[in-house]
C-alpha positions in Angstrom: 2.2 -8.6 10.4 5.5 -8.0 8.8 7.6 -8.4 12.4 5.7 -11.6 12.7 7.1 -12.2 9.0 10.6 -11.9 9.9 11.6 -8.3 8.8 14.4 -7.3 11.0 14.4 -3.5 11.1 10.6 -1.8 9.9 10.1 1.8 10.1 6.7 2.9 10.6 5.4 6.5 9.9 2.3 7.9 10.3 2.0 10.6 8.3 3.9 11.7 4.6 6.5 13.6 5.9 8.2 11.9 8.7 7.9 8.9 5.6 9.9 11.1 3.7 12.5 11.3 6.5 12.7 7.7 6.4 12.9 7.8 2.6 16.2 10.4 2.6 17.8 8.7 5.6 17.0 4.4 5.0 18.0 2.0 1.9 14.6 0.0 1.8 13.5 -2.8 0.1 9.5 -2.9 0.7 7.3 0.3 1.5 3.3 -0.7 2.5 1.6 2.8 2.5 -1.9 3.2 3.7 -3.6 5.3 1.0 -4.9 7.1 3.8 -2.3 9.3 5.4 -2.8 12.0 8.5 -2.1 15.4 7.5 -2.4 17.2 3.9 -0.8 14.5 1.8 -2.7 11.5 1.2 -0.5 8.0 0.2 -1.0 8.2 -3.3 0.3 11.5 -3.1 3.5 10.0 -1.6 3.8 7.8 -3.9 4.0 9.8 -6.8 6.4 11.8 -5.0 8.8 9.1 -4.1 9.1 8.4 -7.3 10.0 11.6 -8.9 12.7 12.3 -5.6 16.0 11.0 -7.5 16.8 9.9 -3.8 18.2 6.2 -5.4 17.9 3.5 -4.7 14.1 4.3 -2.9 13.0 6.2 -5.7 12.8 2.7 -7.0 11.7 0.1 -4.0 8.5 -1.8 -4.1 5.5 0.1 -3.0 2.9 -1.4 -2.0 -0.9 0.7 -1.1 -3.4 -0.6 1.2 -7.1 0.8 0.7 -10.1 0.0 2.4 -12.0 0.3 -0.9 -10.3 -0.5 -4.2 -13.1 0.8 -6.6 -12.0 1.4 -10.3 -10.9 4.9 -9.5 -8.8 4.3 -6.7 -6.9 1.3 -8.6 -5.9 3.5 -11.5 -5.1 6.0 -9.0 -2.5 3.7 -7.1 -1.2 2.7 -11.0 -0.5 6.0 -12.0 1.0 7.5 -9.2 3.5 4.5 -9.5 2.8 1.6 -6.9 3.5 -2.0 -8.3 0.2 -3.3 -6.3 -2.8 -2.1 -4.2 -3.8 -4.5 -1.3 -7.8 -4.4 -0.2 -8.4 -4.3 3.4 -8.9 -6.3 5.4 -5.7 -7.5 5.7 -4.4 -11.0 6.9 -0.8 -12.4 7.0 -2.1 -14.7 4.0 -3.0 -12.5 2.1 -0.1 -10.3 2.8 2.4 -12.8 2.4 1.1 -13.7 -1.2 0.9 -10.5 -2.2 4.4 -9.9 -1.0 5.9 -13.1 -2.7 3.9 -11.6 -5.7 5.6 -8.3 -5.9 9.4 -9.6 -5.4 9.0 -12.3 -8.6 7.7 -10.0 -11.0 10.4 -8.4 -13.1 9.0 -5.1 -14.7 11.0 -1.8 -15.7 10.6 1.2 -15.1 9.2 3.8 -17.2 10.0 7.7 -17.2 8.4 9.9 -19.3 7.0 13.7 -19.2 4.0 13.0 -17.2 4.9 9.1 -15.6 8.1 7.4 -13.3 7.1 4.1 -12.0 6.8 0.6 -13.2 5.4 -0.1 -16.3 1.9 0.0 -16.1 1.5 -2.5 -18.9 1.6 -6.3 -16.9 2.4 -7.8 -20.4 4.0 -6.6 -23.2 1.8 -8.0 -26.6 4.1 -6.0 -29.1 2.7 -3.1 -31.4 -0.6 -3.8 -33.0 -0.9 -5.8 -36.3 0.1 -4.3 -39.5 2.3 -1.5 -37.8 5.9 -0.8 -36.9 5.9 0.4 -33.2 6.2 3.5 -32.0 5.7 6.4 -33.9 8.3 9.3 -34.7 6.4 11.7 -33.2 5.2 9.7 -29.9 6.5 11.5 -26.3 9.8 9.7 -25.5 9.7 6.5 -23.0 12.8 5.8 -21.5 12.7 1.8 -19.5 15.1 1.7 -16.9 16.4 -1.8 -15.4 16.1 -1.1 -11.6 17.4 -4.0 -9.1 14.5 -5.9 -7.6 16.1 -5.8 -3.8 13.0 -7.4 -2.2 13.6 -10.3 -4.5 16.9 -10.9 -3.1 15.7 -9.9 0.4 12.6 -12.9 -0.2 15.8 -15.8 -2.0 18.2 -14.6 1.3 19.0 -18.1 2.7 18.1 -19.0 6.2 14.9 -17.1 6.2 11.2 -18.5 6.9 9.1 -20.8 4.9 5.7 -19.1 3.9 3.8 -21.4 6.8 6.4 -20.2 9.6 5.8 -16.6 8.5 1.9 -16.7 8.3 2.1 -18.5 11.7 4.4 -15.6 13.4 2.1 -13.2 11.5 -0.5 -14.9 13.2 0.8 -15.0 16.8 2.1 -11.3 16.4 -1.9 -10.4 15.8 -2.6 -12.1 18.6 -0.2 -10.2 21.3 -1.9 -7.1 19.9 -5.9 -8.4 19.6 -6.5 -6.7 23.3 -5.2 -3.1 21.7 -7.3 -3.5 18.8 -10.4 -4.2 20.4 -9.7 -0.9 22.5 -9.0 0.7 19.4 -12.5 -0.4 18.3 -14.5 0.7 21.2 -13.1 4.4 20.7 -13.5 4.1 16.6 -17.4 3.0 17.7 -18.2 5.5 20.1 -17.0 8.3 17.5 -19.1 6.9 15.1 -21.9 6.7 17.3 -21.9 10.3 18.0 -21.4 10.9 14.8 -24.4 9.4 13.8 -26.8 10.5 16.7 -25.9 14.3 16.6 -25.0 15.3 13.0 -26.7 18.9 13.0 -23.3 20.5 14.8 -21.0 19.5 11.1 -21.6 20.6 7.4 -22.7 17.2 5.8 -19.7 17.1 3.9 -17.6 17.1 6.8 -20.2 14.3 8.6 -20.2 12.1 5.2 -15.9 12.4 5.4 -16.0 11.2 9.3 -18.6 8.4 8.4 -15.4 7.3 5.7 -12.7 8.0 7.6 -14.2 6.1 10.7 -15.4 3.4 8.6 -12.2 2.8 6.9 -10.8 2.3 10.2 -12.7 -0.4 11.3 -12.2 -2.5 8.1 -8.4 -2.2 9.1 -9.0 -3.1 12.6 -11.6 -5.5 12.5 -9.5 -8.0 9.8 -6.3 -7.6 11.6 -8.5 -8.3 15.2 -10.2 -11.6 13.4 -13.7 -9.7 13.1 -14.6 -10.1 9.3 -18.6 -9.8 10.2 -17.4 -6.1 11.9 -15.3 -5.6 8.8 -17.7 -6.2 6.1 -20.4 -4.2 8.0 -18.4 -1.5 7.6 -17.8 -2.0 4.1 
C-alpha cells in the first residue's frame, strides 16, 4: 500500500528486533506496526519501547498500530504505550491514506512523565475544571515537549501525489500482489482446518491462541486481497 502511495525508501521488519535495527540505524518519518509481532515482543511492546530509547529523532516519529480487533482494551493499550492512532483491519489504501493525512495534521506534544513518553493522550485540551486553578502542587511532574511533525512536511513536500493518484497506485500495487495473497490464504485455511478437525493433540489454550492467530491473518489478507465476506467471517 504505502509503495503504491509514493514512499520512496520503506523498511519492513517482521519481528521487534530487526525493527529496532532499523530504529538505531534510519531517520523515519512514519512507522505502521502490526500489533502482532513474531517472537517474544508483541507491537505494543515496541512501541512503548521506542519511545523511552532517547534514539532522536525516532523516539518521536508517528506510530501508527494495526489490529485485527480494536476492542476497548486494545485501544487504551495502543494509547498508553504511546502510538498517535490504531488502524482496524482490514485495511484498504482509503482508509490508509485518510488515516495517514490524519496523523500528519494533528499537532500534539509530547508528554514525559514517571510512568508515560508519548503524545498527549488528551485529543483536546478543555483547561482545569471549574472553580480550580490547575494543577496541584503536589501532582507528579508533566513535562510537554514540542517535537517536529516530519510526516507533515514529508505529506506538504511539493511534487508529490494527489490523494486519488495515491489510492489508485495503492490500488494497482494490491493488484500485482492479489495471486500471492490468495496463496497466502489457501495455507492460512488449511492450518486452520486442521486445527479445527484434530484439536485433541494441543492444550486448548494453545488451540484457542492458533484459532486468533490464524484468524487474525485472514482479516489482514482477505481486505488487502478484496475479500471483505472472508474478512468479516473471520471476524
Amino acid at each position: 500500500i504505502f509503495t503504491g502511495f509514493g514512499a520512496k525508501a520503506p523498511h519492513r521488519a517482521t519481528n521487534a528486533e530487526d525493527a529496532k535495527t532499523i530504529v538505531r540505524k534510519t531517520d523515519l518519518d512514519l512507522i505502521v506496526c502490526e500489533s502482532q509481532l513474531e517472537g517474544d515482543i508483541d507491537g505494543y511492546d515496541f512501541v512503548n519501547w521506542l519511545r523511552h530509547s532517547k534514539i532522536e529523532p525516532n523516539n518521536f516519529t508517528t506510530v501508527m498500530i494495526i489490529s485485527g480487533h480494536t476492542q476497548k482494551s486494545k485501544v487504551e493499550k495502543a494509547r498508553d504505550c504511546g502510538a498517535n492512532f490504531i488502524v482496524a483491519k482490514p485495511l484498504t489504501p482509503k482508509v490508509m491514506i485518510d488515516r495517514v493525512i490524519w496523523v500528519a495534521r494533528e499537532n500534539r506534544s509530547f508528554i514525559e512523565c514517571d510512568n508515560y513518553l508519548g503524545p498527549d493522550r488528551r485529543f483536546h485540551s478543555i483547561g482545569p475544571p471549574p472553580n480550580t486553578e490547575g494543577r496541584r502542587s503536589d501532582d507528579l511532574p508533566l513535562e510537554k515537549i514540542r517535537v517536529k511533525n516530519t510526516l507533515a512536511a514529508a505529506v506538504r513536500a511539493p511534487g508529490g501525489k494527489t490523494i486519488a493518484e495515491a489510492v489508485a497506485g495503492a490500488e494497482a500495487r494490491l493488484e500485482d500482489i492479489k495471486d500471492d495473497c490468495l496463496a497466502s490464504l489457501d495455507k492460512i485455511l488449511a492450518s486452520l482446518a486442521e486445527l479445527i478437525e484434530n484439536p485433541n493433540y494441543l492444550p486448548r489454550e494453545e488451540v484457542l491462541a492458533g484459532l486468533y492467530d490464524l484468524s487474525n491473518d485472514i482479516v489482514g489478507i482477505a481486505g488487502v486481497a478484496g475479500l471483505g465476506d472472508m474478512g468479516k467471517a473471520a471476524f
